[in-house]
Structure formats: structure tokens, C-alpha cells
N, C-alpha and C positions, 0 to 999 in steps of 0.2 A: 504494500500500500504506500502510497505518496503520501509524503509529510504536507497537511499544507503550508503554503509560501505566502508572507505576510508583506504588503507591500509599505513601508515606511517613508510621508514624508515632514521636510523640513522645509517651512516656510519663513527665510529668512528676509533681513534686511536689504542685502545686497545677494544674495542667493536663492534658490529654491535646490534641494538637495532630495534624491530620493535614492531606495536601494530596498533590496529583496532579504529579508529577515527569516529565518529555520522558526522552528515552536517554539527552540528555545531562549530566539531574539539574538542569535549567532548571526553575521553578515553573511548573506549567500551573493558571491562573486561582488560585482564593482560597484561602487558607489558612483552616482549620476548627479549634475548640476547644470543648472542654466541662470543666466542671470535673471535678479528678479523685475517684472517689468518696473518700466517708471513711473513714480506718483504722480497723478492719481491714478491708482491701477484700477482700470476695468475688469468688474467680475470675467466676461468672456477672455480678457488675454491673460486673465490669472486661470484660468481654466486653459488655456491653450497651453500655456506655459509647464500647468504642470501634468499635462500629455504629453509634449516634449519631452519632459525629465523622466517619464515612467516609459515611455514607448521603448526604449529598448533593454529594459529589463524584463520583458516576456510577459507570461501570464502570470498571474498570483491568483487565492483562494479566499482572501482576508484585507481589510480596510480598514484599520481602528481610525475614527473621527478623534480627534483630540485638537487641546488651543492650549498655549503656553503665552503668556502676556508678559515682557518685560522681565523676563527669567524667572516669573512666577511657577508655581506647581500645576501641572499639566490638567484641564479639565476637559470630561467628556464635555460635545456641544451636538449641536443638530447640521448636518450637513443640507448643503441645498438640492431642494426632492430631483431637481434634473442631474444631480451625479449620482445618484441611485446607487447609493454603497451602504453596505453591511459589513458588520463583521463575522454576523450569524451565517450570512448565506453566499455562494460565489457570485463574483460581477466582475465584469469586464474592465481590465486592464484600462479602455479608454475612459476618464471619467468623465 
């Protein structure tokens, strides 16, 4: 059976970072970056953006929604209904 593959990103200042995580949140292969758009960033090129950063790290099985504010402690949030991610169920790599 396949392990599923958790797709992890980072939405930074100057960055957007993304890469493919084991069960056990081990890096699986390479870490992925693209710059982050410029302020003010439109919803769609922050969506585009980070299709770019996940499109060539394949498929994954898992999405955890999370937000980190100013290096605060990470909180679950509600993602927007048109990237349709789960962490419960599989979705597509594109978001």
C-alpha cells in the first residue's frame, strides 16, 4: 500500500515554498519556490502562483489548510470553497 503524500505549503513574504511530506512529515525529494506575487496580491495570481510551486511535485493524497500570522502558532482556517481541498479526502494537485 502507498503511504499517502502530504502536500506542504509556505506562504511567504518574499516567497511561496512548497514540497511533498511522508506520514511522518519527512521531506519527500525537492523543495519548490517561486516568488511571491507583488502587493497587492490578487486572490487569482496567489492561486496561480501556488500551482506553479506544487505542479511539479506530482500528485499528493492530503492538504492540511493552516495560517501562521507574524510567526504566531499555526491555526487551522477555512480555505476558499473553489480550491476544494481536504485533508480527509484526495484532491487534485491543481488547486
Amino acid at each position: 500500500m502507498n503511504e499517502p503524500r502530504t502536500l506542504a505549503i509556505d506562504i511567504g513574504g518574499t516567497g511561496i515554498k512548497a514540497a511533498l511530506l511522508d506520514e511522518a512529515g519527512s521531506l519527500i525529494g525537492e523543495r519548490q519556490r517561486v516568488p511571491t506575487p507583488p502587493k497587492p496580491v490578487a486572490p487569482e495570481d496567489l492561486v496561480h502562483a501556488i500551482d506553479q510551486v506544487a505542479a511539479p511535485l506530482g500528485s499528493f493524497e492530503r492538504f492540511p489548510v493552516m495560517s501562521a500570522m507574524g510567526g504566531s502558532s499555526p491555526r487551522r482556517i477555512s480555505a476558499p470553497t473553489h480550491w476544494r481541498v481536504s485533508i480527509c479526502k484526495p484532491c487534485s494537485p491543481s488547486i
